[in-house]
C-alpha positions in Angstrom: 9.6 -47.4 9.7 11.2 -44.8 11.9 9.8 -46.2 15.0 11.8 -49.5 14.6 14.5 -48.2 13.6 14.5 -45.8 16.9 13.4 -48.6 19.0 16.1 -51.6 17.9 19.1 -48.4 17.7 21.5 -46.2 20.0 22.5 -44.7 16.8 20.7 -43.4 13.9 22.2 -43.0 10.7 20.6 -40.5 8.4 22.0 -41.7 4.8 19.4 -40.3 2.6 19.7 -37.7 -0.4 19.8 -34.0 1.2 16.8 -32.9 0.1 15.0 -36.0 1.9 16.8 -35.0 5.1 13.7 -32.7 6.9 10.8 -35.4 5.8 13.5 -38.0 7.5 14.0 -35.8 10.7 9.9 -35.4 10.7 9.3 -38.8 11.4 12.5 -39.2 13.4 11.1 -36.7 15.9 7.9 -38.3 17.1 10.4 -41.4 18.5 13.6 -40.1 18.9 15.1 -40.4 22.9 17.4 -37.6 22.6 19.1 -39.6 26.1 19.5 -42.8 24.0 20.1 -41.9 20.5 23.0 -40.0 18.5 21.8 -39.1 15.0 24.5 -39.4 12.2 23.8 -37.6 9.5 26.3 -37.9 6.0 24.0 -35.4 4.0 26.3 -33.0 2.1 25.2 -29.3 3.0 22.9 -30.0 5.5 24.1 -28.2 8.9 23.6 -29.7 12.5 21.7 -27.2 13.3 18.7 -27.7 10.6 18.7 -31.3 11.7 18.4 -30.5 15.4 16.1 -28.1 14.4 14.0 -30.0 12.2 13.7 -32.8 14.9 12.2 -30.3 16.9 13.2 -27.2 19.4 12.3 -29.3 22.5 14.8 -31.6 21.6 18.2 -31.1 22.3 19.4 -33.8 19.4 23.1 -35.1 19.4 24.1 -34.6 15.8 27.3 -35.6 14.2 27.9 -34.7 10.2 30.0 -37.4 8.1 31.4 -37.0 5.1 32.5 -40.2 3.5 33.4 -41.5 -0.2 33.1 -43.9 -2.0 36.0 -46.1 -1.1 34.7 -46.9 1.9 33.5 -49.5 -0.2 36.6 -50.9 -0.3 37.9 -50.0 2.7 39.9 -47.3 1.8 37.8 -44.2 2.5 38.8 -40.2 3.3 36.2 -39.1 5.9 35.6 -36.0 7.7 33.8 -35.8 10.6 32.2 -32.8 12.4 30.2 -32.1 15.7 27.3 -30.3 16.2 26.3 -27.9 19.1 25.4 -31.0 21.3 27.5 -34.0 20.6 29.5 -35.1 23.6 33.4 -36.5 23.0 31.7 -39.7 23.6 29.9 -39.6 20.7 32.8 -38.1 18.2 34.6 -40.8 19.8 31.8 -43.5 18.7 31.7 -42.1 15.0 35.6 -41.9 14.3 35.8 -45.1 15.6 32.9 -46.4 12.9 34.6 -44.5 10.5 37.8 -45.4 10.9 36.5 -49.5 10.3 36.8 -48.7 6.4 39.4 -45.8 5.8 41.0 -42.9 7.7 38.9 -39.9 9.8 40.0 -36.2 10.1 37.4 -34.5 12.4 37.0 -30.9 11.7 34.7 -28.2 12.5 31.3 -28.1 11.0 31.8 -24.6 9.2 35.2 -26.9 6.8 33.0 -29.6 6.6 31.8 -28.8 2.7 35.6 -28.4 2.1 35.6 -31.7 2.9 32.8 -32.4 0.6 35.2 -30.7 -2.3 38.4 -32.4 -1.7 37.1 -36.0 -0.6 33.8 -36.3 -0.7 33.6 -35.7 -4.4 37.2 -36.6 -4.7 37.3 -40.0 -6.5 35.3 -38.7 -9.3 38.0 -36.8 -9.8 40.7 -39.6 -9.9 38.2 -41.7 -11.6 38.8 -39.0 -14.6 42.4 -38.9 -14.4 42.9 -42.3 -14.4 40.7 -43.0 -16.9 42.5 -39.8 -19.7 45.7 -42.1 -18.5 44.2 -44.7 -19.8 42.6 -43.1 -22.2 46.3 -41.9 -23.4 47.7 -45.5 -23.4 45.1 -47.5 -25.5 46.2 -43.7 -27.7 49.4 -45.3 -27.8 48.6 -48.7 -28.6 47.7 -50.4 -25.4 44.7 -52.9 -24.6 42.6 -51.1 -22.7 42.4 -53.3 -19.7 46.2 -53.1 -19.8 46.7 -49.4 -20.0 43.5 -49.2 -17.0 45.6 -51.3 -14.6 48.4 -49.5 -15.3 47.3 -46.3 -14.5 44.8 -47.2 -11.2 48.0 -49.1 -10.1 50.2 -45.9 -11.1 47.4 -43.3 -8.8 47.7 -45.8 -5.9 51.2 -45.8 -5.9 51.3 -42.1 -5.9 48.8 -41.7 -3.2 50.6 -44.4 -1.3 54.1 -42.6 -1.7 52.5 -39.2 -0.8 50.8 -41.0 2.7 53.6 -42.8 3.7 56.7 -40.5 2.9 55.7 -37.0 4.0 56.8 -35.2 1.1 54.6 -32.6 -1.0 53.3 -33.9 -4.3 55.0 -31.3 -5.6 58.6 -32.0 -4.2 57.8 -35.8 -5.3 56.7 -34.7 -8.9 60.0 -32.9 -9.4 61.7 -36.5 -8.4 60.4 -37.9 -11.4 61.0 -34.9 -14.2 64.1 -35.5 -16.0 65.9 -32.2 -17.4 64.0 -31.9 -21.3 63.0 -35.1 -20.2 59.5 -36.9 -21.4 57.7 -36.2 -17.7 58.5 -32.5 -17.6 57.0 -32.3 -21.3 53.8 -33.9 -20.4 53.6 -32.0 -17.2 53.8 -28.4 -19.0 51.0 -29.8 -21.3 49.3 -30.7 -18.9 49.6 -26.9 -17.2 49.1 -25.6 -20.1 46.0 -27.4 -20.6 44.9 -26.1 -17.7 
């Protein structure tokens, strides 16, 4: 019940599918104590401004937009964060600090916010399909599958890890690894080529 929710919170975490967003703000509004509570909303494409709007034009609502992933189930997530036309440093402050309890928290303004969406909010689906064609590719080759899987999440984790910690472009760190005519550069131009 929104009222409880309002009344036991400081902070109010929207987490609900984007098209449940408005019907969430609707009940929000009739107890929300725009004094007291920051709403956080982690609703891909919904702007600050419809949820201030939606919890009502009287209301000057403190909104902050989150964009988290998945491994923040393991502590190890990519967020963005962005503030709307009334959230105070206080508040950013508050979220980034929330945030950064299960991963890292690049705070950017609202109008990049669905580029964050792009790069690491849908992100690990992407590296979910690379590592399972890697896989995929070893149990090709003769692997067991649970074998050739731990090779290759253990192989994008060291690669994300070297990429974090030394600096260097991906690209510059690629090149490290491709041999002249070697087996690397050969799966890398099939790989380009395969668009």
């Amino acid at each position: 019940e929104a009222r409880d929710v309002a009344e036991a919170c400081d902070v109010i975490i929207l987490a609900v599918k984007p098209h449940m967003i408005e019907h969430s703000c609707q009940e929000l509004k009739k107890v929300i104590d725009v004094d007291r509570h920051l709403v956080v909303s982690v609703a891909a494409g919904v702007s600050a401004a419809s949820i201030e709007r939606w919890l009502g034009s009287h209301h000057a609502a403190r909104v902050v937009r989150v964009m988290p992933n998945t491994p923040c189930a393991v502590n190890e997530a990519a967020s963005g964060v962005a503030a709307g036309d009334k959230a105070t440093e206080s508040d950013m402050a508050l979220v980034c600090a929330l945030m950064e309890s299960c991963g890292i928290v690049e705070v950017v303004p609202e109008k990049l916010i669905d580029a964050v969406v792009g790069v690491s909010g849908s992100g690990p689906a992407y590296v979910f399909q690379v590592i399972e064609a890697m896989a995929d590719g070893g149990v090709l080759n003769g692997l067991n599958r649970d074998v050739a899987m731990r090779l290759a999440a253990q192989t994008v984790m060291g690669a994300a890890k070297m990429v974090l910690e030394t600096g260097e472009h991906p690209g510059a760190l690629k090149d490290k690894v491709c041999s002249p005519n070697g087996t690397t550069i050969r799966a890398v131009a099939a790989l380009e080529r395969g668009g």
